[in-house]
N, C-alpha and C positions, 0 to 999 in steps of 0.2 A: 457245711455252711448253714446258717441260721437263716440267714437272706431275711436280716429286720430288716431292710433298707425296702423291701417286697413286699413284708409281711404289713410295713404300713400304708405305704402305696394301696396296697389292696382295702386295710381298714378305712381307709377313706373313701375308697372308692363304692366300698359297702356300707356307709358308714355305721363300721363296725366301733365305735366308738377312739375313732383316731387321738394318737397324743402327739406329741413333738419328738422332735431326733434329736436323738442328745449326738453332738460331734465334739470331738476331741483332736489332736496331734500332737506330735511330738511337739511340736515350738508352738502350741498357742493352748490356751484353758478350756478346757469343757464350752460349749456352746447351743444352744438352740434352735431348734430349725424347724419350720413349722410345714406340714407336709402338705398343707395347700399349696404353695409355693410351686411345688411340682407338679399342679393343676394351672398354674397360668395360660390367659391367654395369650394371643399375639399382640395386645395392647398392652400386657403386660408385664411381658417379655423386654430383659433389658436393649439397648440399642444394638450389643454385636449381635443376638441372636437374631435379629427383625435382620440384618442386614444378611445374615447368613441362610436366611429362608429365604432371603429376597433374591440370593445369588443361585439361589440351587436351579438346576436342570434334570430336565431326561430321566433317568430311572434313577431312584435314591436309594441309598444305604445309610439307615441313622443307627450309629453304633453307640448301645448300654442308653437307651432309649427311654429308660424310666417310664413315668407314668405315661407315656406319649405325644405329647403337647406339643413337639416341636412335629413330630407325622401327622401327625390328626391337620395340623393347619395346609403341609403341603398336600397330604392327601384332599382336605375338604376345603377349601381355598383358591389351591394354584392347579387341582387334577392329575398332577406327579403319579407317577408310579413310586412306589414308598417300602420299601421293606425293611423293618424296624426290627433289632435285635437289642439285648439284652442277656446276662446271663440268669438276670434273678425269674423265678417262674411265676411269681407271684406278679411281677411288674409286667410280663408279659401277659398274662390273665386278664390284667385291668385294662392293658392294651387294646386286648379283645373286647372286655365288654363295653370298651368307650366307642368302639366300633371303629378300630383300627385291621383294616383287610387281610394286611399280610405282617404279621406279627410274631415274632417265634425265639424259642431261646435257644441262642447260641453264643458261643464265643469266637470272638473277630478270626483267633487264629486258625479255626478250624474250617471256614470256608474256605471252596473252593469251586473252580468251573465255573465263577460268575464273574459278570462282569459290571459297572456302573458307571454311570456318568457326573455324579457325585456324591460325594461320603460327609457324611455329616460325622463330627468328631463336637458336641457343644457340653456345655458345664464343666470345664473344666476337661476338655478332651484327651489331653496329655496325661492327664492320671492314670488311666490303664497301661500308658506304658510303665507305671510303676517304680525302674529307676534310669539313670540314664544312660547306663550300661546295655538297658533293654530297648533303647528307642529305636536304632537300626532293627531290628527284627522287625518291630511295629511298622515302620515306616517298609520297609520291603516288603512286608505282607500288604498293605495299603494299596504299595503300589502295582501290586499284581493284580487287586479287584478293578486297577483304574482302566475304561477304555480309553483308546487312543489322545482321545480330548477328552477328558476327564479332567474333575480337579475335585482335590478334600480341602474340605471347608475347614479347619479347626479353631478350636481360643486354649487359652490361657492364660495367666499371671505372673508378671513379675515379683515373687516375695521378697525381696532383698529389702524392702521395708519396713518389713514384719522382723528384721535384725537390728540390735542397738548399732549406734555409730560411735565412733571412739574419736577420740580429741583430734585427730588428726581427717579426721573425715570420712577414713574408712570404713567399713563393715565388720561388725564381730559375725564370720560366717564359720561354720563348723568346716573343720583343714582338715575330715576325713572323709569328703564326700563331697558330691553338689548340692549346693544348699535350697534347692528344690525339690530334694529329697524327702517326702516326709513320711510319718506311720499315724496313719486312722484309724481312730476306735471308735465304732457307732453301738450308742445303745438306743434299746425301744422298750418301751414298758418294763422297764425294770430287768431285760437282758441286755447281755453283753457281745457284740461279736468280736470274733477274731479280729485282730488289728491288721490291719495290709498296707501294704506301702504304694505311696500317691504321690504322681513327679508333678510338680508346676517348673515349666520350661520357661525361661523368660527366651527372649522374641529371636536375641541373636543366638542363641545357644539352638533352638529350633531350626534358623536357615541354615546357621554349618551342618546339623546332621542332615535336615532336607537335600546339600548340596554335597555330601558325600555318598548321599545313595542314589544320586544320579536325578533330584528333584529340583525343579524350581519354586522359589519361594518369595510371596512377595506380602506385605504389613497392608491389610484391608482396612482396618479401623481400629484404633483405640480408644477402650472403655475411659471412665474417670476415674478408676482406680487399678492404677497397673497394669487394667488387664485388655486384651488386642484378639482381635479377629484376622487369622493368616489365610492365605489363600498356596496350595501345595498342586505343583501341576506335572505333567513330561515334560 
């Protein structure tokens, strides 16, 4: 893995002379994304995320954590216990040097013997589950770091907008998949990473699998554009 998504996280944070993210997908054109962004404050921060900070308790888990922004605020803010993961090493780095405590790289699935009292899942939180074949894993592993009264925060987007409509009103959605399905290619300075595949759940398709692995699931807030803050509990 190249871990540009790290590598510029970091140049920014050294300002190593940062450039913009180039993103792509299957169904939408090259795009630009400017890596301060991932530096915002809490003032800056759209409305789910302010709300999703505002919900957290007790000891946190903010899973693929990027540049920190959303720990740093419960850390230095609300006084949270904060343990923020990532798999890129780079974004954990900067983590550290923004003066994030407990910072480290791992991946969700590989913990274990911990427990939280909530899980932060933000930007887009359902993309690590990848497709929607793989959400039950996700969600079981989730639910095993939850204690008792726990609960995971997550967001996500409805894209079925991002679909033409046809005379009749329906969706042109691809009939060999869910069309939340998508594949991302990030470039940085003139590299390319591997492309990986990144689920956006819209909201019902999220409660039937929350309430097939035994979760409850309830619609916290929704953005202006398609996209909503779920609240996932015992």
């Amino acid at each position: 893995m190249k871990d540009l998504f790290g590598k510029a996280i970091l140049d920014y944070q050294t300002n190593n002379s940062p450039e913009d993210l180039i993103t792509e997908t299957s169904i939408s054109e090259a795009d630009e994304m400017s890596v301060a962004y991932l530096f915002r404050s809490y003032a800056e921060m759209p409305k789910l995320e302010q709300k999703a900070l505002e919900l957290a308790k007790g000891k946190v888990l903010d899973i693929g954590c990027g540049a920190g922004s959303h720990s740093l605020v419960l850390q230095n803010d609300r006084n949270l216990e904060v343990t923020a993961i990532d798999i890129s090493e780079n974004a954990i780095k900067t983590c550290q040097l923004r003066g994030l405590q407990n910072a480290r790289v791992q991946n969700l699935l590989d913990i274990s013997n911990e427990k939280f009292d909530t899980i932060l899942l933000l930007m887009n939180g359902t993309g690590i589950f990848g497709t929607l074949s793989e959400t039950s894993n996700y969600l079981q592993k989730l639910q095993s770091l939850l204690t008792p009264n726990g609960q995971i925060l997550i967001d996500s987007s409805d894209i079925i907008y991002m679909f033409d409509t046809a005379e009749d009103g329906s969706k042109w959605v691809p009939s060999d998949g869910y069309y939340g399905e998508l594949v991302f290619t990030l470039s940085y300075k003139n590299e390319t990473e591997e492309s990986f595949p990144w689920l956006y759940l819209d909201y019902n398709t999220l409660q039937n699998a929350a309430h097939a692995n035994g979760m409850e699931c309830e619609l916290v807030l929704e953005g202006e554009h398609f996209d909503y803050l779920a609240k996932l509990y015992l």
